[in-house]
PDB file as gemmi writes it, atoms N, CA and C in Angstrom:
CRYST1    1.000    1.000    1.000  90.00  90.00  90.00 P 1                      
ATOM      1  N   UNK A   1      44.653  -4.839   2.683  1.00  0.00           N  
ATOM      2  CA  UNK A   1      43.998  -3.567   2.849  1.00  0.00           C  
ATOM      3  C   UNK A   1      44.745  -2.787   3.933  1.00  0.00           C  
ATOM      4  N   UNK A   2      44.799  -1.711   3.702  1.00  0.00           N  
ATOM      5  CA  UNK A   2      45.896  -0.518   4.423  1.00  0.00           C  
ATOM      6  C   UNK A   2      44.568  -0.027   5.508  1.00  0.00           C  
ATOM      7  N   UNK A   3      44.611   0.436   7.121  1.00  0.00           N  
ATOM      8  CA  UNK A   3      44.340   0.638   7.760  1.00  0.00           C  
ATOM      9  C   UNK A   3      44.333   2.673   7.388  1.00  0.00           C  
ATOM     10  N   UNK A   4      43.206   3.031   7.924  1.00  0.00           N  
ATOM     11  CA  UNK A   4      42.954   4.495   8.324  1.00  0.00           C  
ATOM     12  C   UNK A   4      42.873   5.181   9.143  1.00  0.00           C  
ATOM     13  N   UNK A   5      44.014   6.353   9.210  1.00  0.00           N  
ATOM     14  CA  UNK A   5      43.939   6.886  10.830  1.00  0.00           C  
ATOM     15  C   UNK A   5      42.650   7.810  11.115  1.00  0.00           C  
ATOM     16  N   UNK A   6      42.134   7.537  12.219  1.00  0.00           N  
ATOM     17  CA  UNK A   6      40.959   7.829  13.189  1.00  0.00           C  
ATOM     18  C   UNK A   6      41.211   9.280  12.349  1.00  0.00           C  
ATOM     19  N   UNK A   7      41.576  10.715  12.260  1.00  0.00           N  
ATOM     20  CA  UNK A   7      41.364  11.617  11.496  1.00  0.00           C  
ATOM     21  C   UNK A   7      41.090  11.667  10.106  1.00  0.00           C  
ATOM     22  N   UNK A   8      41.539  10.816   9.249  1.00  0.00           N  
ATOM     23  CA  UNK A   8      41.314  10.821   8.186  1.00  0.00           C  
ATOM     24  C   UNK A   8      39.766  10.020   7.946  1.00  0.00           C  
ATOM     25  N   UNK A   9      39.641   9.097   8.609  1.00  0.00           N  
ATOM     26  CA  UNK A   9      38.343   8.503   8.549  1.00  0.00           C  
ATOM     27  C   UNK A   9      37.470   9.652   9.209  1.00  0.00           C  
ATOM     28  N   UNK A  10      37.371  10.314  10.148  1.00  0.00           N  
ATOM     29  CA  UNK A  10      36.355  11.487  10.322  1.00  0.00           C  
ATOM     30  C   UNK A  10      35.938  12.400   9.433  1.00  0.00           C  
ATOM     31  N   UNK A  11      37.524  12.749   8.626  1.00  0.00           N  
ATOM     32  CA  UNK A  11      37.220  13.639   7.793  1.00  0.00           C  
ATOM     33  C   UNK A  11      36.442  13.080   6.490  1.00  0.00           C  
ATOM     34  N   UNK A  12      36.456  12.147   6.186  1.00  0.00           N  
ATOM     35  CA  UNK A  12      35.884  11.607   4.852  1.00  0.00           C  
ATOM     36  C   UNK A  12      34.093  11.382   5.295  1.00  0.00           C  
ATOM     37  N   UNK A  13      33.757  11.276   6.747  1.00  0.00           N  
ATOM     38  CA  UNK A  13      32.504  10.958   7.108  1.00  0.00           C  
ATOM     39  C   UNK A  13      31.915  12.574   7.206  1.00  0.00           C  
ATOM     40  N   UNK A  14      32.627  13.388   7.728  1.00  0.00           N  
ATOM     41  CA  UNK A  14      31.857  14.953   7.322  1.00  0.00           C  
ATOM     42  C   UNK A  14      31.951  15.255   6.100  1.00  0.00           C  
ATOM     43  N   UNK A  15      33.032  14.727   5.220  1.00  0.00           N  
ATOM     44  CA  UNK A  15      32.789  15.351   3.843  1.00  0.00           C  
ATOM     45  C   UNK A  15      31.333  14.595   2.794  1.00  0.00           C  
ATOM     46  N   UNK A  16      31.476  13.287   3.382  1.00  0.00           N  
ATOM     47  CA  UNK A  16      30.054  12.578   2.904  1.00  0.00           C  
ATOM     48  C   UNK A  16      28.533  13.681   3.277  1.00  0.00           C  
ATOM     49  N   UNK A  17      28.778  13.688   4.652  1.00  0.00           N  
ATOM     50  CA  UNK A  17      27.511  14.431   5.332  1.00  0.00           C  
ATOM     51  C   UNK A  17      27.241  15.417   4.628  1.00  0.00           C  
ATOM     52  N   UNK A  18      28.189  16.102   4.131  1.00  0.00           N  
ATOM     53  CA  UNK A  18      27.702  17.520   3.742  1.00  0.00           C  
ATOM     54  C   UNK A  18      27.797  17.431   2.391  1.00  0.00           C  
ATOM     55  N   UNK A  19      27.576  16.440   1.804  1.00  0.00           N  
ATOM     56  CA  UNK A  19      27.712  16.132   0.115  1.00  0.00           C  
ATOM     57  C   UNK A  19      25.665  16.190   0.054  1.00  0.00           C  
ATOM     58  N   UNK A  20      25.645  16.826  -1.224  1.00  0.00           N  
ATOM     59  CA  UNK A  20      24.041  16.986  -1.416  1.00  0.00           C  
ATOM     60  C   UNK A  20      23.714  15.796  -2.879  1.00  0.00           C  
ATOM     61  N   UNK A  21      23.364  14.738  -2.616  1.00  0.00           N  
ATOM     62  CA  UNK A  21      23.353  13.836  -3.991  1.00  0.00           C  
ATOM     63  C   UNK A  21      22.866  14.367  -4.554  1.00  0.00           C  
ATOM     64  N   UNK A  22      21.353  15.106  -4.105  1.00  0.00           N  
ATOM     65  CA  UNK A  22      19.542  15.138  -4.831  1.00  0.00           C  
ATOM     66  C   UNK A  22      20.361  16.375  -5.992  1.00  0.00           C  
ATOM     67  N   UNK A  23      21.262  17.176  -5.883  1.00  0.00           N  
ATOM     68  CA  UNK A  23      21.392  18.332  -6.448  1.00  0.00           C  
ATOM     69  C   UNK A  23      22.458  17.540  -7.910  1.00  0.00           C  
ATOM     70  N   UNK A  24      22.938  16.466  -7.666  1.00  0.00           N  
ATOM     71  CA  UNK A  24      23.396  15.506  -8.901  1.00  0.00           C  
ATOM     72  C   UNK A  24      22.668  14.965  -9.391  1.00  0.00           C  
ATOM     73  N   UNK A  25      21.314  14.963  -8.970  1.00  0.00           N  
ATOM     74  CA  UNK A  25      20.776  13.771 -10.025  1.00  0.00           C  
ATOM     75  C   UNK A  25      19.846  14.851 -11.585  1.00  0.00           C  
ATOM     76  N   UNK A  26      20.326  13.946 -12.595  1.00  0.00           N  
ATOM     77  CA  UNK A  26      20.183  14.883 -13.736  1.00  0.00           C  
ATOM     78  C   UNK A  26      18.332  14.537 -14.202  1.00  0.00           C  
ATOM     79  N   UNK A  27      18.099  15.659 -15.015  1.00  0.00           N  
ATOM     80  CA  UNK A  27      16.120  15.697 -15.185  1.00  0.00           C  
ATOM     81  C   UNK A  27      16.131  14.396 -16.115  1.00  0.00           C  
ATOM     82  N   UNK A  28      16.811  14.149 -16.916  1.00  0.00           N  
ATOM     83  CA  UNK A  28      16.029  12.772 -17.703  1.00  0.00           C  
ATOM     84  C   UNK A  28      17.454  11.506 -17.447  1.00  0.00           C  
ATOM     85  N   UNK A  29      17.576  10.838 -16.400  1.00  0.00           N  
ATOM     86  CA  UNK A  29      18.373  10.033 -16.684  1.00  0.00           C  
ATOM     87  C   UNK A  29      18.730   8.671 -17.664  1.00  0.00           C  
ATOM     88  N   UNK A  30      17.901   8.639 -17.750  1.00  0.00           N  
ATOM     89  CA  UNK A  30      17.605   7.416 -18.585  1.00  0.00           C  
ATOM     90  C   UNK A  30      16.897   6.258 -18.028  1.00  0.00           C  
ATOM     91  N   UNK A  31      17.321   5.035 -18.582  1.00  0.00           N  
ATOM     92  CA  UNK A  31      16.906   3.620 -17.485  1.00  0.00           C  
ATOM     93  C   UNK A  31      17.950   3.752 -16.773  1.00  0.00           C  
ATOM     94  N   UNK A  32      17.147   3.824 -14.726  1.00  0.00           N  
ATOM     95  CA  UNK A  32      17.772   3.948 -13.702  1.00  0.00           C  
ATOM     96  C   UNK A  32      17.249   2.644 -13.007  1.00  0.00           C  
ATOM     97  N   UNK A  33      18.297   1.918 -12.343  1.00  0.00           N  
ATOM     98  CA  UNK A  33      17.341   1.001 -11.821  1.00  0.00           C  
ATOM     99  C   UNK A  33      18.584   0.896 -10.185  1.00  0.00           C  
ATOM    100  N   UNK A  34      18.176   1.452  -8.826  1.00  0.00           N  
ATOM    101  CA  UNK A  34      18.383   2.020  -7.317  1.00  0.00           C  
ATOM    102  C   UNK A  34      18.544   0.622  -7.041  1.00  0.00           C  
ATOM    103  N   UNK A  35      20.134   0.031  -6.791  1.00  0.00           N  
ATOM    104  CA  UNK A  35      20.596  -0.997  -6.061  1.00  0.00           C  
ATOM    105  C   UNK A  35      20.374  -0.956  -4.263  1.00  0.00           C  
ATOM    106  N   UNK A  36      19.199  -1.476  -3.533  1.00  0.00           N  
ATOM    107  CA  UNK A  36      19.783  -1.193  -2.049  1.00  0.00           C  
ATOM    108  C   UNK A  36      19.813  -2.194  -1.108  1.00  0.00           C  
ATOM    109  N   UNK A  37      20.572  -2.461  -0.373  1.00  0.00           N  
ATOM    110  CA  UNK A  37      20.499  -3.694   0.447  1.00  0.00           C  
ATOM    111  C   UNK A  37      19.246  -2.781   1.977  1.00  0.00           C  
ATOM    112  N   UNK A  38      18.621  -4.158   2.364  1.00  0.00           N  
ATOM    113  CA  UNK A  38      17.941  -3.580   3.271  1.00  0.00           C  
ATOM    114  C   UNK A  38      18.168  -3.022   5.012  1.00  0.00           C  
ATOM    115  N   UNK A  39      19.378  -3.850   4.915  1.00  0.00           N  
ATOM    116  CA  UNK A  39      20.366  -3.716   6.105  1.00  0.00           C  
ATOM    117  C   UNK A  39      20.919  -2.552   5.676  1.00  0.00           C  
ATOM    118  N   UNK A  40      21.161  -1.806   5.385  1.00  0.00           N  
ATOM    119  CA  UNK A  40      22.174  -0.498   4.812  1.00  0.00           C  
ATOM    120  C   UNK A  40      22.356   0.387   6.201  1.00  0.00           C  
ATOM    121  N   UNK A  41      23.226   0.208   6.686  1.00  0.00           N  
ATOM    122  CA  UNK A  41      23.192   1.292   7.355  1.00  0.00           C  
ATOM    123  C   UNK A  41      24.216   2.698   7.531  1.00  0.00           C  
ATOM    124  N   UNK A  42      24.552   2.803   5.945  1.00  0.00           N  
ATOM    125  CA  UNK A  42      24.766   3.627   5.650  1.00  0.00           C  
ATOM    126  C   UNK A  42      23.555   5.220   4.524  1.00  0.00           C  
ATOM    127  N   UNK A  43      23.190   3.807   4.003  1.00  0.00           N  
ATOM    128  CA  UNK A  43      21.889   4.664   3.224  1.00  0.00           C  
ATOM    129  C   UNK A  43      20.286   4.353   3.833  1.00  0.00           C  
ATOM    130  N   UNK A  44      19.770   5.132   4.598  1.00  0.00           N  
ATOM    131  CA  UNK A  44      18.755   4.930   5.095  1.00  0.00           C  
ATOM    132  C   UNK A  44      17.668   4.200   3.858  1.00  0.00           C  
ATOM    133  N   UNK A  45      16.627   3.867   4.377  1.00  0.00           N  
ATOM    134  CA  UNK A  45      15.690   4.020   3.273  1.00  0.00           C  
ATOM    135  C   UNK A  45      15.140   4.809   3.087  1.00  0.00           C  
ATOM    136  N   UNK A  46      14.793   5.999   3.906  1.00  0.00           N  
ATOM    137  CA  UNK A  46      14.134   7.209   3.464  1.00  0.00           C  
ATOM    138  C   UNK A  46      14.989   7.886   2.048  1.00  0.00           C  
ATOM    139  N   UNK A  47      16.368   7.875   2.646  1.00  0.00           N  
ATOM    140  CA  UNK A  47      17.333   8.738   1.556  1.00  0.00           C  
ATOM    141  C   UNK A  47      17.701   7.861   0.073  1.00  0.00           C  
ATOM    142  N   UNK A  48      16.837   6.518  -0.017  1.00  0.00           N  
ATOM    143  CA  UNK A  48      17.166   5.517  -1.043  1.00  0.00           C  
ATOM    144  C   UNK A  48      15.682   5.784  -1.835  1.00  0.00           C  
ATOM    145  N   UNK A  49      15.021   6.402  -0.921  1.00  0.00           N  
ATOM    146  CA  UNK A  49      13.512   6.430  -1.873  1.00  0.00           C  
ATOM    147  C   UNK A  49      13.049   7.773  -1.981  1.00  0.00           C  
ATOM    148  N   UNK A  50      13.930   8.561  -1.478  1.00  0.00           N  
ATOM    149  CA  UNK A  50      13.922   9.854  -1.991  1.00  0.00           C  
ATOM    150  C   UNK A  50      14.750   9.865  -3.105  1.00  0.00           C  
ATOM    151  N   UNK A  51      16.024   9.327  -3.340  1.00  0.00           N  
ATOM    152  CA  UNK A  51      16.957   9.003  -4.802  1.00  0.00           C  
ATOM    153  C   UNK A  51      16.161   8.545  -5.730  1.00  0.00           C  
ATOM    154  N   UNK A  52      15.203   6.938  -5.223  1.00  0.00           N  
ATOM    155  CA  UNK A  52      14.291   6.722  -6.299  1.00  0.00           C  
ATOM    156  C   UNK A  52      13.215   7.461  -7.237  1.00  0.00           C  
ATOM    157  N   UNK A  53      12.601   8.548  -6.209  1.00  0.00           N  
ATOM    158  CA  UNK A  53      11.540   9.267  -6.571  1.00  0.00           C  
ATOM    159  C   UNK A  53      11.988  10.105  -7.681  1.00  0.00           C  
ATOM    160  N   UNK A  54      12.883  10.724  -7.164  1.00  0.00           N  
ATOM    161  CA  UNK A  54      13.757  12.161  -8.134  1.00  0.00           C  
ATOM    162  C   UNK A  54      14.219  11.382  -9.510  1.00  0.00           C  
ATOM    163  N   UNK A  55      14.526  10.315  -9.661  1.00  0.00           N  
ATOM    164  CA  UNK A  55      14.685   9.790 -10.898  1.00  0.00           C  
ATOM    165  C   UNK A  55      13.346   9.434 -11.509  1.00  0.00           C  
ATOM    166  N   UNK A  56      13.330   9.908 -12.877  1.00  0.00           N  
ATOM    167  CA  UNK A  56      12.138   9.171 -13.335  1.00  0.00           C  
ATOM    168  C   UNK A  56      11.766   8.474 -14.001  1.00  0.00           C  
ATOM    169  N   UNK A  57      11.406   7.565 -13.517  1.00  0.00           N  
ATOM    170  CA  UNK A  57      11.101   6.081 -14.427  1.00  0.00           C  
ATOM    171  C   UNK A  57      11.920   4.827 -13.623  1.00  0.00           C  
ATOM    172  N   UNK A  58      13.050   5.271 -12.653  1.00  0.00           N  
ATOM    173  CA  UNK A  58      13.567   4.952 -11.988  1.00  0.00           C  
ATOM    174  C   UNK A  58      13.110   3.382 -11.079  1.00  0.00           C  
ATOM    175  N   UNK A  59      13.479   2.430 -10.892  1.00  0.00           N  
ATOM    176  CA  UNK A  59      12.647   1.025 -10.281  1.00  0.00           C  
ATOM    177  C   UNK A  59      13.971   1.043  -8.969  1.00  0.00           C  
ATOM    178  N   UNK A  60      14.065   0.647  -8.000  1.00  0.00           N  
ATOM    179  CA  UNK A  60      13.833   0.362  -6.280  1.00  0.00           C  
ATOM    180  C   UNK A  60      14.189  -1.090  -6.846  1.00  0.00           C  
ATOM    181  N   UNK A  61      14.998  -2.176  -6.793  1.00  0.00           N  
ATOM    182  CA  UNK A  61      15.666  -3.582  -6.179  1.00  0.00           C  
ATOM    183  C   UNK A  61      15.966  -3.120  -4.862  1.00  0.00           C  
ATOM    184  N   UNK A  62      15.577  -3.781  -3.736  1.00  0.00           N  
ATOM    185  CA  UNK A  62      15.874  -3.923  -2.105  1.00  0.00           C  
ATOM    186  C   UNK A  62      16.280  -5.321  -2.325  1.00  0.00           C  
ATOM    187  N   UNK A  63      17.384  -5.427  -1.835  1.00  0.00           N  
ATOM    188  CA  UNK A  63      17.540  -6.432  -1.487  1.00  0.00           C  
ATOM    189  C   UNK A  63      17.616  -7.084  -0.521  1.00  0.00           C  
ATOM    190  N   UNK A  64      16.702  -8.070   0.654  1.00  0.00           N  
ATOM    191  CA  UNK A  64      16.705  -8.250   1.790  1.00  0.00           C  
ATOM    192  C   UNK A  64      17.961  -8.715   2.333  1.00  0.00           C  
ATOM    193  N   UNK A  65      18.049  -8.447   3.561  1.00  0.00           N  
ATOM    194  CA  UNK A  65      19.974  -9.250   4.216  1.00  0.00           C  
ATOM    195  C   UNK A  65      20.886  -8.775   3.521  1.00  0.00           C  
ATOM    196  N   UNK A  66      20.969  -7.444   3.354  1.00  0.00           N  
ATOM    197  CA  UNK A  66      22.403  -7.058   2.702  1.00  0.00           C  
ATOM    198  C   UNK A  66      22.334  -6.151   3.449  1.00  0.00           C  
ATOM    199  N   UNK A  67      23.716  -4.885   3.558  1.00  0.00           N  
ATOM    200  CA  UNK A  67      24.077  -4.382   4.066  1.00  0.00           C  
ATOM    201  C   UNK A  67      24.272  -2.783   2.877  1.00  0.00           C  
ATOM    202  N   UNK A  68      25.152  -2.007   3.037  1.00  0.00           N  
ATOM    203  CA  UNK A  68      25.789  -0.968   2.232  1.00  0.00           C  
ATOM    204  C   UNK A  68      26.372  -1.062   0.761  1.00  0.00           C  
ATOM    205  N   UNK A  69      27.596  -2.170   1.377  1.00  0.00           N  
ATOM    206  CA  UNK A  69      28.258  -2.963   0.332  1.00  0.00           C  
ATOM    207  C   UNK A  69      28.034  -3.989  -0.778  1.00  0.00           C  
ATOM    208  N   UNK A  70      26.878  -4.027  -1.075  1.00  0.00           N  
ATOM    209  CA  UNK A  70      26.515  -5.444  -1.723  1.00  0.00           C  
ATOM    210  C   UNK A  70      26.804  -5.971  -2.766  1.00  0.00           C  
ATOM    211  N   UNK A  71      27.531  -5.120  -3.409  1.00  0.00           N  
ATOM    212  CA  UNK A  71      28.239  -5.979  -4.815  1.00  0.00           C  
ATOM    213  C   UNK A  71      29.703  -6.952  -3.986  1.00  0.00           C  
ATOM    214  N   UNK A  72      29.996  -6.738  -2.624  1.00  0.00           N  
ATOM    215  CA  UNK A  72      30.672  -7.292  -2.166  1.00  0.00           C  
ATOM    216  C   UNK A  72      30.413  -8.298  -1.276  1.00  0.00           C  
ATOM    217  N   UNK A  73      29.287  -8.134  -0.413  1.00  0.00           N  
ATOM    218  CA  UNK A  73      28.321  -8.452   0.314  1.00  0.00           C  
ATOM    219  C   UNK A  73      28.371  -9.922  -0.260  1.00  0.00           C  
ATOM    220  N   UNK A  74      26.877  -9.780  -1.425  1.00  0.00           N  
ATOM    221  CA  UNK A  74      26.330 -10.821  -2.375  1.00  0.00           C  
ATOM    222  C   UNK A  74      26.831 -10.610  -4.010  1.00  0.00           C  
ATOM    223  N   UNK A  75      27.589 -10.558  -4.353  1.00  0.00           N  
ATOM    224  CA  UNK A  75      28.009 -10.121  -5.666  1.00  0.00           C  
ATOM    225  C   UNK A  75      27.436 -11.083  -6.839  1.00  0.00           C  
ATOM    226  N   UNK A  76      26.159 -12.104  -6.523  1.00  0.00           N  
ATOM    227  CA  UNK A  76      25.583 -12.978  -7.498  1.00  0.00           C  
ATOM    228  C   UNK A  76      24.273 -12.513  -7.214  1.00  0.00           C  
ATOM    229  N   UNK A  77      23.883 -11.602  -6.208  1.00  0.00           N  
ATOM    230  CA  UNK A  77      22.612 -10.850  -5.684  1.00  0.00           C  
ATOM    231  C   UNK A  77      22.453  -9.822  -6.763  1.00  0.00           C  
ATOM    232  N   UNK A  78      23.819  -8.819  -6.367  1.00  0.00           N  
ATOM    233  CA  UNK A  78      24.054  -7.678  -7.124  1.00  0.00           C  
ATOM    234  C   UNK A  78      23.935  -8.036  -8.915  1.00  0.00           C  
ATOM    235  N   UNK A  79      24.990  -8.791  -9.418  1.00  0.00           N  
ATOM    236  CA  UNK A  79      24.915  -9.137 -10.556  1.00  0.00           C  
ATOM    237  C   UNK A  79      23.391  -9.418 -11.020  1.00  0.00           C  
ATOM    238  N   UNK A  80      22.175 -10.404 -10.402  1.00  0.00           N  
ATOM    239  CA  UNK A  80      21.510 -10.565 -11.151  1.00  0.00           C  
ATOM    240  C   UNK A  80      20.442  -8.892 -11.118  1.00  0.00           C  
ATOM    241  N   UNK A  81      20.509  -8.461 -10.358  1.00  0.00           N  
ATOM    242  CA  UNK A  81      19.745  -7.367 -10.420  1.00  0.00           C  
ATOM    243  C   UNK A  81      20.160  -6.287 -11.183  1.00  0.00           C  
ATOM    244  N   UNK A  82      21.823  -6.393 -12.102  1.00  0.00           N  
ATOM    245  CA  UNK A  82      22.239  -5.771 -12.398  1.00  0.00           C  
ATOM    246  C   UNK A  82      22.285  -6.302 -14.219  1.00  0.00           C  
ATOM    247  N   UNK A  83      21.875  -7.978 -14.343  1.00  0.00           N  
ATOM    248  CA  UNK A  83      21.464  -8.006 -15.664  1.00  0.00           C  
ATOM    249  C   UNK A  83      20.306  -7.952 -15.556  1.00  0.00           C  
ATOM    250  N   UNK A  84      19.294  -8.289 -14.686  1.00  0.00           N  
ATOM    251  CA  UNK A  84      17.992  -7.835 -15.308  1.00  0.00           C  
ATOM    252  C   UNK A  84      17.593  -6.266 -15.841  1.00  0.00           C  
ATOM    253  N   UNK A  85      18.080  -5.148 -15.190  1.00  0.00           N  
ATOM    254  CA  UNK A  85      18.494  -4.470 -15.774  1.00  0.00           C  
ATOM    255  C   UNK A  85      19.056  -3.623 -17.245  1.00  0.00           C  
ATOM    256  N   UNK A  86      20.067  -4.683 -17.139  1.00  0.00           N  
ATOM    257  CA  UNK A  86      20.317  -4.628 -18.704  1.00  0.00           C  
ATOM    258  C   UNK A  86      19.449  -5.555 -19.319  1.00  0.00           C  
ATOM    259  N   UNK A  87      18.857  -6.095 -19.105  1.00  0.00           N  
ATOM    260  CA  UNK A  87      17.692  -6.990 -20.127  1.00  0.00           C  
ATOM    261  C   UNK A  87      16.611  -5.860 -20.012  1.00  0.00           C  
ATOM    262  N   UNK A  88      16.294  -5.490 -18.995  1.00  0.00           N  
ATOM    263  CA  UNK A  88      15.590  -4.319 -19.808  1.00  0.00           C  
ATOM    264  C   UNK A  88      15.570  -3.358 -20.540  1.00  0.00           C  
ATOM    265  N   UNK A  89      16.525  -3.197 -20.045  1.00  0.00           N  
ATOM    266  CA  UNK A  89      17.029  -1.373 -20.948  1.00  0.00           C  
ATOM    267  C   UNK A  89      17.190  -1.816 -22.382  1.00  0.00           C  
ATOM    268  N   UNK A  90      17.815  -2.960 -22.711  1.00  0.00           N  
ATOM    269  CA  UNK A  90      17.984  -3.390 -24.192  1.00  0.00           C  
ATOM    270  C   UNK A  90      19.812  -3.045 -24.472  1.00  0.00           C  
TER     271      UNK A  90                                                      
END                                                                             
């Protein structure tokens, strides 16, 4: 993994900040099902259950002891929450 200079990493953290998700999320998404680790401390939980709400029909997996990253994190965490999922949706 290649290292990032201190400017370029700032700039990618204001361009996040000022990114508006809620204005991406589309009126009927389909089956949505909100991956979040509970450690996140990149995605609050307020801003993970405001994502949840705006989707509809939408289901919340928290996953306790994870962090931001969690398909990297726990990637047998992620996976199963990611076929149950597809076992639902069909």
């Amino acid at each position: 993994m290649s290292w990032t200079r201190l400017e370029g990493y700032l700039a990618q953290w204001r361009a996040m900040a000022r990114a508006n998700i809620m204005q991406e999320i589309p009126d009927d998404p389909g089956p949505t099902t909100v991956v979040a680790g509970s450690g996140d401390k990149t995605a609050s939980q307020d801003v993970v259950r405001r994502i949840v709400d705006a989707l509809t029909g939408a289901e919340l997996v928290e996953l306790p002891d994870v962090g931001h990253m969690i398909y990297i994190e726990h990637p047998e965490r992620f996976n199963g929450a990611l076929k149950a999922h597809l076992a639902r949706s069909g």
